[in-house]
C-alpha positions in Angstrom: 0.0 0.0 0.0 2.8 2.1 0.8 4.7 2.1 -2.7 1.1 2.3 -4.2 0.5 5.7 -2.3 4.5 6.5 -3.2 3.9 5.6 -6.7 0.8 7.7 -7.2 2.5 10.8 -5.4 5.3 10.9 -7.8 2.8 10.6 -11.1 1.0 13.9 -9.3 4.5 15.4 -9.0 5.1 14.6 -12.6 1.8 15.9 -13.8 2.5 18.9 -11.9 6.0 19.7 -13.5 4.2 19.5 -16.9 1.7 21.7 -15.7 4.0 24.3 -14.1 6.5 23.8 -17.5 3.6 24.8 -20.1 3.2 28.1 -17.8 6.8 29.0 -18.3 7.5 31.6 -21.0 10.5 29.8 -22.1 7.8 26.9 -23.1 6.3 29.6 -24.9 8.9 31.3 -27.0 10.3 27.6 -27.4 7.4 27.1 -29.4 7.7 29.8 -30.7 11.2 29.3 -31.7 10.3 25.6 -33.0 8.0 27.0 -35.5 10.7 29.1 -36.7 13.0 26.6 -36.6 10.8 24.6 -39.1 9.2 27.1 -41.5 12.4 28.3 -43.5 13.3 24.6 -44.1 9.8 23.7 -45.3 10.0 26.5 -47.2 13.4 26.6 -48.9 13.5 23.0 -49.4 10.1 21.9 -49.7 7.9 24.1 -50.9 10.2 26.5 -53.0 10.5 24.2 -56.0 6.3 23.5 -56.5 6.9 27.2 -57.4 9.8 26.4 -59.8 7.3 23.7 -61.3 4.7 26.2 -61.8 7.0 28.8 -63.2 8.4 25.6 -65.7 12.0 25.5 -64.2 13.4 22.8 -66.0 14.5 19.6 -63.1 17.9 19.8 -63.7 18.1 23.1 -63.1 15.7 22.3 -59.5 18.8 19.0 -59.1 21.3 22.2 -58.8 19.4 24.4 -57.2 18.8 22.1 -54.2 22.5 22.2 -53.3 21.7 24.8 -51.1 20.9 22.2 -48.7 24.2 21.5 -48.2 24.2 24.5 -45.6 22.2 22.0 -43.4 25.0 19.2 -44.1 28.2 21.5 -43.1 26.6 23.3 -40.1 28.8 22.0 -37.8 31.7 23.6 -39.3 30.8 27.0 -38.2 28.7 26.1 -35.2 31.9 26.5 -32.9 32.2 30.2 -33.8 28.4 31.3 -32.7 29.7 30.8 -28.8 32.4 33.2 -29.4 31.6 35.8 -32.1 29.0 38.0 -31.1 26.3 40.4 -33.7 27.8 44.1 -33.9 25.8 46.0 -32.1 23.2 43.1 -30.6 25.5 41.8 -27.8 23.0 43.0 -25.3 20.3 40.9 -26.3 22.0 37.8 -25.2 25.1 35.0 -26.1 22.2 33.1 -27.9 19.1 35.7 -28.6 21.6 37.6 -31.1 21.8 35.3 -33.3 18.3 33.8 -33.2 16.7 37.1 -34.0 19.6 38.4 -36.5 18.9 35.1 -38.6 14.9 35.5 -38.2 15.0 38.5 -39.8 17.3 38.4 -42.2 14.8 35.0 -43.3 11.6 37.4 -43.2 13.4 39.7 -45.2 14.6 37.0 -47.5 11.1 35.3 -48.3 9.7 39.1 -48.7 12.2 39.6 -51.2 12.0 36.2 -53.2 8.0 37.2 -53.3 8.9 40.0 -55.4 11.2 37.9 -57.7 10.3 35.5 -61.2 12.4 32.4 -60.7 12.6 31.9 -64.4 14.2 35.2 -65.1 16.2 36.0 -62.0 17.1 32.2 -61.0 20.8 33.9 -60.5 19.4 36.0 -57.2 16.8 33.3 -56.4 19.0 31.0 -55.9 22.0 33.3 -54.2 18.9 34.5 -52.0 17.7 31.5 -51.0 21.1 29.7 -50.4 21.6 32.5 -48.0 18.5 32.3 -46.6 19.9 28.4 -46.0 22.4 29.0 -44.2 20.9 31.4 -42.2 18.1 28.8 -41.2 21.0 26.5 -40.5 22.9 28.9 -38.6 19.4 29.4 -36.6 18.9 25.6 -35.9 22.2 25.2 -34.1 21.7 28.7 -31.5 17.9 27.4 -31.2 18.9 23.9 -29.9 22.0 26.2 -27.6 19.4 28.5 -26.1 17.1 25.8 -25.2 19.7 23.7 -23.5 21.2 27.3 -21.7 17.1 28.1 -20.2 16.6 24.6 -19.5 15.5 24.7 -15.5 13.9 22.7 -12.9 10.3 24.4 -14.0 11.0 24.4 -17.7 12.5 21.1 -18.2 15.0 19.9 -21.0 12.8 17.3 -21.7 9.6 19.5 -21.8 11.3 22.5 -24.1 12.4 19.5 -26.8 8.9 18.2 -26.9 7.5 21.9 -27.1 10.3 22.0 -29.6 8.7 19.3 -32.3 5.7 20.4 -32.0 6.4 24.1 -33.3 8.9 22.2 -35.4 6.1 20.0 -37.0 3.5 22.8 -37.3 5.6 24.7 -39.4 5.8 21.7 -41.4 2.2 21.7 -42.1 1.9 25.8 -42.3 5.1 25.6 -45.1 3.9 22.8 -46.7 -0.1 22.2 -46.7 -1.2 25.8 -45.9 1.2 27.2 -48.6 0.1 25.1 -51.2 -3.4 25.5 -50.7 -3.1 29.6 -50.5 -0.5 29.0 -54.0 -3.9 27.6 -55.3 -5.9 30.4 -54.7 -3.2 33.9 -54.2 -0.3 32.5 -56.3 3.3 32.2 -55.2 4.8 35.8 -54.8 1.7 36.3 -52.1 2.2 33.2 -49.8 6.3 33.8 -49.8 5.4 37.5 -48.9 3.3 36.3 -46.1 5.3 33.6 -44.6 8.3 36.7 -44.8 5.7 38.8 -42.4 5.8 35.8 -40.1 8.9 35.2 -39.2 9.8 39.5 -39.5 7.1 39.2 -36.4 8.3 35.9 -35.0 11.7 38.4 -34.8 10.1 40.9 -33.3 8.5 38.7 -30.7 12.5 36.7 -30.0 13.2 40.5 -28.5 11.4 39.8 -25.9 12.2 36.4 -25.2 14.6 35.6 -22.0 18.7 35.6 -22.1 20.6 32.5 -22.7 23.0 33.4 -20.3 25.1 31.0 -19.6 26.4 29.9 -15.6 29.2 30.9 -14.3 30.2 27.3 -13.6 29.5 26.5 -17.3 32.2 28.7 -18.3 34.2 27.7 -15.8 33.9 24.2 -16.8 34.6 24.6 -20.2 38.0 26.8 -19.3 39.1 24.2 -18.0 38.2 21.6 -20.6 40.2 24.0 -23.1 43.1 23.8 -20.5 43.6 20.1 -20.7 44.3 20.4 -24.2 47.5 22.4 -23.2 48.4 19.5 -20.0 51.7 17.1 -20.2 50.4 14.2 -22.6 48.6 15.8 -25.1 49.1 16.8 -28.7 51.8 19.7 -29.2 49.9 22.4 -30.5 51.9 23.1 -33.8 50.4 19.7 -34.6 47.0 20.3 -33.5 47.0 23.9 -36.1 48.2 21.9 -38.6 45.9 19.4 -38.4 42.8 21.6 -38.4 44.3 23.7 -40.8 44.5 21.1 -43.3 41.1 19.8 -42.6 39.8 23.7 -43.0 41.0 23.5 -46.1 39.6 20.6 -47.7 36.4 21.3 -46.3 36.9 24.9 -48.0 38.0 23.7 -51.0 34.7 21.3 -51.1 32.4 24.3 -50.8 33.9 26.5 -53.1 33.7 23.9 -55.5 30.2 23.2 -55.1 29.3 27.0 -55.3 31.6 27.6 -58.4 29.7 24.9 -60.1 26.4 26.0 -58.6 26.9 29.7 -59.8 28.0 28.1 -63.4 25.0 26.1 -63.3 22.5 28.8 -62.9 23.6 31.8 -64.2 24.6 30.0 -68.3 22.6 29.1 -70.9 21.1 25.5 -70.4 22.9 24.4 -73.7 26.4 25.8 -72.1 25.9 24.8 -68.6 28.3 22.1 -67.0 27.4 19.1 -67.3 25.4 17.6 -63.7 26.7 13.7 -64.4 30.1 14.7 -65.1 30.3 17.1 -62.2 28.8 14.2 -59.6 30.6 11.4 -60.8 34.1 13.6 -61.1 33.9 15.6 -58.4 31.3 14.2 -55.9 33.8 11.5 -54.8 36.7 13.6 -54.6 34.4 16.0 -52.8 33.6 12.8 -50.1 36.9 12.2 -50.0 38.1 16.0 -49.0 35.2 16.3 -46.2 34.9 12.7 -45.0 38.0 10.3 -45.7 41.1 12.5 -45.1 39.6 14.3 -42.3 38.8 10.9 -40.8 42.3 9.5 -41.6 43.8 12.7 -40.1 42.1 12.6 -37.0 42.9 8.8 -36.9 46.8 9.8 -36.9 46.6 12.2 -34.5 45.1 9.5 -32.1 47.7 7.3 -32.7 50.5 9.9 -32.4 49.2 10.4 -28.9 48.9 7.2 -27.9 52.4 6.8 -29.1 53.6 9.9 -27.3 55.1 11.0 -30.2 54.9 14.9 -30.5 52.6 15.4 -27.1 54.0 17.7 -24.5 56.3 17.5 -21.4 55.0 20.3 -19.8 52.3 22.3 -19.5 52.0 25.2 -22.1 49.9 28.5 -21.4 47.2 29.7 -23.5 48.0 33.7 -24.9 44.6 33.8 -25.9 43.5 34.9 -29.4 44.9 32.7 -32.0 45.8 29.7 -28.9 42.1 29.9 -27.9 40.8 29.8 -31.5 43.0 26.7 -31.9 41.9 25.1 -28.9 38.1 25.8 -29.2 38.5 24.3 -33.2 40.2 21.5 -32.4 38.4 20.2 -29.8 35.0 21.2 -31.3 35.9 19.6 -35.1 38.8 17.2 -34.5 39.0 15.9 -31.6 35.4 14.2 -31.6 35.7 12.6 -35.0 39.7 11.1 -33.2 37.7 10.0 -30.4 35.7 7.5 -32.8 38.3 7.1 -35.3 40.2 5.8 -32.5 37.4 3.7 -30.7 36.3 2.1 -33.8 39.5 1.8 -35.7 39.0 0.0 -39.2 35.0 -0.4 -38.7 34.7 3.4 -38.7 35.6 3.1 -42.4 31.8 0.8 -42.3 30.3 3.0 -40.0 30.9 6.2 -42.0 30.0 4.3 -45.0 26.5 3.1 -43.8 25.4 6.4 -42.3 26.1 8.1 -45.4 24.6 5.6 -47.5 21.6 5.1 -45.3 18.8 8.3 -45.9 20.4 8.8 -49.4 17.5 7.0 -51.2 15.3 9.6 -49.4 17.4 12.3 -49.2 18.1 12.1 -53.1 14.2 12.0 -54.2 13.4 14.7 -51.8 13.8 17.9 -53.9 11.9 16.3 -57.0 8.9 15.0 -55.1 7.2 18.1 -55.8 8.1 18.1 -59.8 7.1 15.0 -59.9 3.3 15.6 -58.3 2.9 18.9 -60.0 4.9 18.6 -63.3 4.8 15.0 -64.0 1.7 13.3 -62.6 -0.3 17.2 -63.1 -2.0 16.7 -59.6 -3.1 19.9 -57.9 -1.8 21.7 -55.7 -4.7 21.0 -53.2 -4.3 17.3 -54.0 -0.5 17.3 -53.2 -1.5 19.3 -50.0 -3.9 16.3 -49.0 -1.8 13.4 -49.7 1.4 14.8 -49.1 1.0 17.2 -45.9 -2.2 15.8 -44.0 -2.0 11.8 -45.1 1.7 11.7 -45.5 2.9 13.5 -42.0 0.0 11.4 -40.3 1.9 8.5 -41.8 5.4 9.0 -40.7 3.8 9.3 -37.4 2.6 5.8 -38.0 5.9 5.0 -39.5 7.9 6.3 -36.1 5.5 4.6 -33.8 5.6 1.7 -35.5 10.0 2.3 -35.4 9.7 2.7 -31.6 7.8 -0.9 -31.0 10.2 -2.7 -33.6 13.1 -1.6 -31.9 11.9 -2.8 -28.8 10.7 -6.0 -29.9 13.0 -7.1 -32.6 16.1 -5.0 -32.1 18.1 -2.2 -33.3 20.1 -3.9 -35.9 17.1 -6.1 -36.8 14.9 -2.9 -37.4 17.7 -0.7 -39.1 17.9 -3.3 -41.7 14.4 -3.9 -41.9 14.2 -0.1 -42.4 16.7 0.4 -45.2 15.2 -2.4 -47.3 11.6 -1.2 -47.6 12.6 2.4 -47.8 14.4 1.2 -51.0 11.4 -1.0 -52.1 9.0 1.4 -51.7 10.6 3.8 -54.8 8.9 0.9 -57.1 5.6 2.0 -56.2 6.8 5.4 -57.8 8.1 3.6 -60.4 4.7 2.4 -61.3 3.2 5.9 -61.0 5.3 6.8 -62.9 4.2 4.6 -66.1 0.8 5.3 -65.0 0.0 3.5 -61.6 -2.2 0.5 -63.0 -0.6 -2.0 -60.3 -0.8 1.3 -57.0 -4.6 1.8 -58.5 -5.3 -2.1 -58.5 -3.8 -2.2 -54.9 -5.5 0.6 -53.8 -9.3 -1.0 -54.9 -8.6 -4.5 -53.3 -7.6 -3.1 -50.1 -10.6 -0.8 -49.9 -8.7 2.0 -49.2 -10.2 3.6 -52.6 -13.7 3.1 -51.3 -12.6 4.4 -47.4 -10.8 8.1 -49.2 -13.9 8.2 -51.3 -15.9 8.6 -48.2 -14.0 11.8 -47.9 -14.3 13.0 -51.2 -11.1 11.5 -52.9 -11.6 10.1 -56.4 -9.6 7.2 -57.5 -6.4 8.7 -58.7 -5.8 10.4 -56.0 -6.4 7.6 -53.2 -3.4 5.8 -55.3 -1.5 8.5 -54.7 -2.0 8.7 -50.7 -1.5 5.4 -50.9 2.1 5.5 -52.2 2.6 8.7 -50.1 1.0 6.9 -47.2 3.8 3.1 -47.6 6.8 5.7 -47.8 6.2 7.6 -45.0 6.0 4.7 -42.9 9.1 3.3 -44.4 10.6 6.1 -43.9 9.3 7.1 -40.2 10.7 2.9 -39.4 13.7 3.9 -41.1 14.3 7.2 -39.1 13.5 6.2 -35.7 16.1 3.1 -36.3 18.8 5.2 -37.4 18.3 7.7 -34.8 18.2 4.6 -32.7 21.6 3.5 -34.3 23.6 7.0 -34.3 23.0 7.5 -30.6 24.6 4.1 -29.6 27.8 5.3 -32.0 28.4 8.3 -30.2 30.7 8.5 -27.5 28.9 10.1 -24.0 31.8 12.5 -23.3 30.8 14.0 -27.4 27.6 12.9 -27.8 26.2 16.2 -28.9 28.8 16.8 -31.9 29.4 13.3 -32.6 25.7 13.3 -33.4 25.4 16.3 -35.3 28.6 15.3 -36.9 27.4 11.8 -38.1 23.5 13.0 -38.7 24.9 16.3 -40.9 26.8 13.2 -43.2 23.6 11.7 -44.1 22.6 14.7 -46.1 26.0 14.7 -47.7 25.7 12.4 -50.9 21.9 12.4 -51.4 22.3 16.2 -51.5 25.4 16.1 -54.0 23.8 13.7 -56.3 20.0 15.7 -57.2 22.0 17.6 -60.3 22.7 14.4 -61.6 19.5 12.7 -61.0 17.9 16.0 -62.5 19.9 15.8 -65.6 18.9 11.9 -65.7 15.1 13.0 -65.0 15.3 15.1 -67.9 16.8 12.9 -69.9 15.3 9.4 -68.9 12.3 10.1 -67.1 11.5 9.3 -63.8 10.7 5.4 -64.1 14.6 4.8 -64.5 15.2 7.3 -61.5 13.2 5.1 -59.5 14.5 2.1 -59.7 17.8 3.9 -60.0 17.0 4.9 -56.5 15.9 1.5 -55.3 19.4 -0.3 -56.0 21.3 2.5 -54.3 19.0 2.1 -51.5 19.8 -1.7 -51.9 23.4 -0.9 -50.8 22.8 0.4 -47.8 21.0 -2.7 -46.7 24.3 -4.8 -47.2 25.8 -2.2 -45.7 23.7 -2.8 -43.0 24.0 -6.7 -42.4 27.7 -6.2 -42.3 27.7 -4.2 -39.5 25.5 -6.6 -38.3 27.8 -9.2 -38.2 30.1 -6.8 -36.8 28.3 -6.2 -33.9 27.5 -9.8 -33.3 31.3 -10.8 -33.3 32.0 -8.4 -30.9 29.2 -9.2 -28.5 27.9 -6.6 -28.9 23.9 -5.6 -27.7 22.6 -5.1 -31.0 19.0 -6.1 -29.8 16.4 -4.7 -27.7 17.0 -0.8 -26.9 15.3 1.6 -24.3 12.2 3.1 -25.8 12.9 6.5 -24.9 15.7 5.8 -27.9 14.0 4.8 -30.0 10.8 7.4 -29.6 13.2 10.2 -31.0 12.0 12.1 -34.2 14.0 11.8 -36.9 14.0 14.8 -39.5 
């Protein structure tokens, strides 16, 4: 009776934190901050090429244009800098608030400005706006998930603000994606990029009021001392340390300006003179790989044996002058010395590792930025239609599809479920491969389930239920597929650098898919999308052999690659 009374206690007290969370303004402007957080993704990488459909922007072109979401894929590379460099003339707002309004409004301004613009006749600033826009919505993602781990209290809980977090997050979704589609239908494109523009200017305006991110004294303190130990008999000389993230700067410079160069080639030439997409991906993209992922990886792995060896460490301690020494020591330890840690934990099955988690989203992560050419252009549905099937049915599926993730994981295992995931993520491109060639065998399935009879109840006729329905089987592949791999990245990382080991790994996923759409656009246009598809489908195929090898890995070592904790499994995956 006692630990009855006890139990029931502590599930008031936990009802009552929720309670006294939700009547925080942090909660609030967390919320508030989600949303924003969400819209100028939705937007810029969603939404933004049904307009290029409508205004008959060839799909190569679109394949180019959606390098801009490389800005999401290198984020961490300049994430290190937001704690130190402050906003001239916004210090006073706050270590984090700065930022978060200075890249609100700049995206307001942005959308405002792309509202005024034709995309056929001015793809040149279009696309220089909105890869700037990009990174600024990057930028914003990384001080966004900072501020809400620096307000974080006993009342307004880590746990609550993430929640709060997804839901703005995921209501932005809808408002970027559903809501702008439907008002495209009826106010055309220039007024719903205008509007969203006056949402986030406000949402701006609002983030002055929100509270300071000011970060503890012990914080600070802790991290000083952190920085110190870099500097402490044992570790690296650093001579070698500069070198080392020096050389890496580079490459990962070099990789950028490469992609821009080709980008700005791309969209400011005549069609008939621009460079050619195949060429670029299969020359470059691997060389591109091999400049952000395998020499930094091999570097860091040399630098962790160097140590080991106690060749080139220090005898004594060195002091910091500051400046250029605490630039060196904030880099290294932020960009380096994470990806040594797992180099060096790992040792030859990092080479599998990195291979599967940048081989695992790419059959997703390559189709994204033609799904609406393909809706709007190809298969000529509406823009309401797409907004249905797409927005309302498909997020309500991935839902499904995470849920669903969650309970596999705990019943039949992480490895079991990742692999699971990866193969009918890949299979499912075939049901676009028969919509494609007209979607006789999705229309068929669709009438002998019933599920053309239960949509017509709600007013769908018969091509579009086939068209939920493929919408409807991907996002559930895909939401199985996430919460797995989420599942998998977290028992990668190290707990000492969890946080940019994560973002690290999850930012590589983005990496290939992104830097092969101008070659799957050039195919598009050349091929058609049936090819694409099943195109698609065999690369996906390769990350679920990718998968059973690691596996087997896992099994040999002993490895617990079964049943995982659910609260692992339940996180989103984006």
């Amino acid at each position: 009776m006692a630990e009855a009374a006890l139990s029931d206690q502590s599930r008031v007290s936990r009802w009552l934190t929720l309670f006294t969370s939700l009547r925080q303004p942090k909660t609030g402007y967390m919320l508030i901050f989600g949303f924003a957080s969400g819209l100028p993704y939705a937007l810029l990488l969603g939404t933004l090429y049904a307009w290029l459909t409508d205004a008959e922007v060839d799909v190569e072109t679109m394949g180019v244009f959606s390098l801009i979401g490389l800005a999401y894929a290198f984020k961490f590379l300049w994430s290190p800098a937001l704690d130190r460099v402050d906003v001239p003339l916004l210090r006073r707002l706050g270590k984090r608030k700065q930022w978060i309004v200075t890249a609100q409004l700049l995206l307001g301004g942005i959308l405002v400005i792309l509202s005024t613009l034709n995309p056929l006749n001015s793809l040149g600033w279009f696309s220089l706006l909105a890869g700037i826009g990009a990174f600024a919505s990057a930028t914003q993602d990384v001080v966004i998930d900072a501020w809400r781990v620096d307000v974080a209290d006993d009342k307004a809980t880590i746990d609550i603000l993430s929640t709060v977090y997804q839901m703005g997050y995921r209501i932005a979704a809808l408002v970027g994606g559903a809501l702008a589609l439907f008002m495209a239908e009826r106010t055309g494109w220039p007024a719903v990029y205008a509007t969203m523009g006056g949402i986030l200017l406000a949402v701006g305006f609002l983030g002055l009021f929100a509270p300071d991110a000011q970060r503890s004294e012990q914080a600070v303190s802790d991290e000083r001392e952190n920085l110190l130990t870099l500097r402490e008999p044992g570790q690296l000389h650093p001579r070698i340390r500069a070198w080392a993230l020096g050389a890496v700067g580079l490459l990962w410079g070099w990789a950028l300006v490469t992609v821009l160069v080709f980008m700005v080639r791309s969209l400011n030439s005549d069609p008939d003179l621009r460079p050619d997409s195949t060429a670029f991906v299969s020359q470059m993209g691997p060389l591109i790989v091999v400049a952000t992922v395998v020499i930094p990886a091999l570097i860091a792995g040399w630098l962790e044996r160097l140590r080991k060896k106690g060749r080139y460490v220090l005898d004594e301690s060195v002091p910091s002058r500051g400046g250029f020494d605490t630039a060196l020591d904030h880099g290294y330890r932020a960009l380096i010395l994470p990806l040594a840690e797992i180099i060096g934990r790992l040792r030859w099955a990092a080479v599998l590792v990195i291979a599967l988690v940048l081989t695992y989203r790419i059959t997703d992560a390559i189709w994204g930025s033609f799904a609406y050419p393909f809706y709007l252009g190809e298969l000529e549905y509406t823009k309401d239609e797409v907004a249905v099937a797409s927005k309302f049915f498909g997020v309500g599926a991935l839902l499904v599809g995470l849920a669903l993730g969650g309970a596999l994981l705990t019943i039949i295992g992480r490895m079991t479920t990742l692999t699971l995931g990866a193969l009918i993520a890949a299979l499912t491109n075939l049901l676009y491969a028969d919509l494609a060639i007209g979607g006789a065998r999705m229309q068929a399935a669709s009438d002998m389930i019933g599920f053309t009879w239960l949509t017509g109840l709600f007013g769908a006729d018969d091509r579009l239920s086939k068209l939920m329905l493929t919408i409807g089987m991907e996002n559930i592949a895909v939401g199985v597929a996430g919460a797995a791999f989420v599942a998998y990245l977290s028992s990668i990382v190290a707990k000492g650098y969890s946080a940019v080991q994560y973002a690290l790994l999850s930012s590589l996923t983005l990496l290939v898919g992104t830097l092969g759409r101008p070659a799957l656009g050039q195919m598009i246009e050349e091929q058609g999308y049936y090819d694409v598809f099943i195109l698609t489908t065999l690369i996906g195929l390769f990350a679920v052999v990718l998968c059973l090898v690691e596996w087997i890995r896992q099994t040999r070592l002993g490895k617990d690659a079964g049943v995982v904790a659910p609260e692992a499994a339940a996180q989103p995956a984006e």
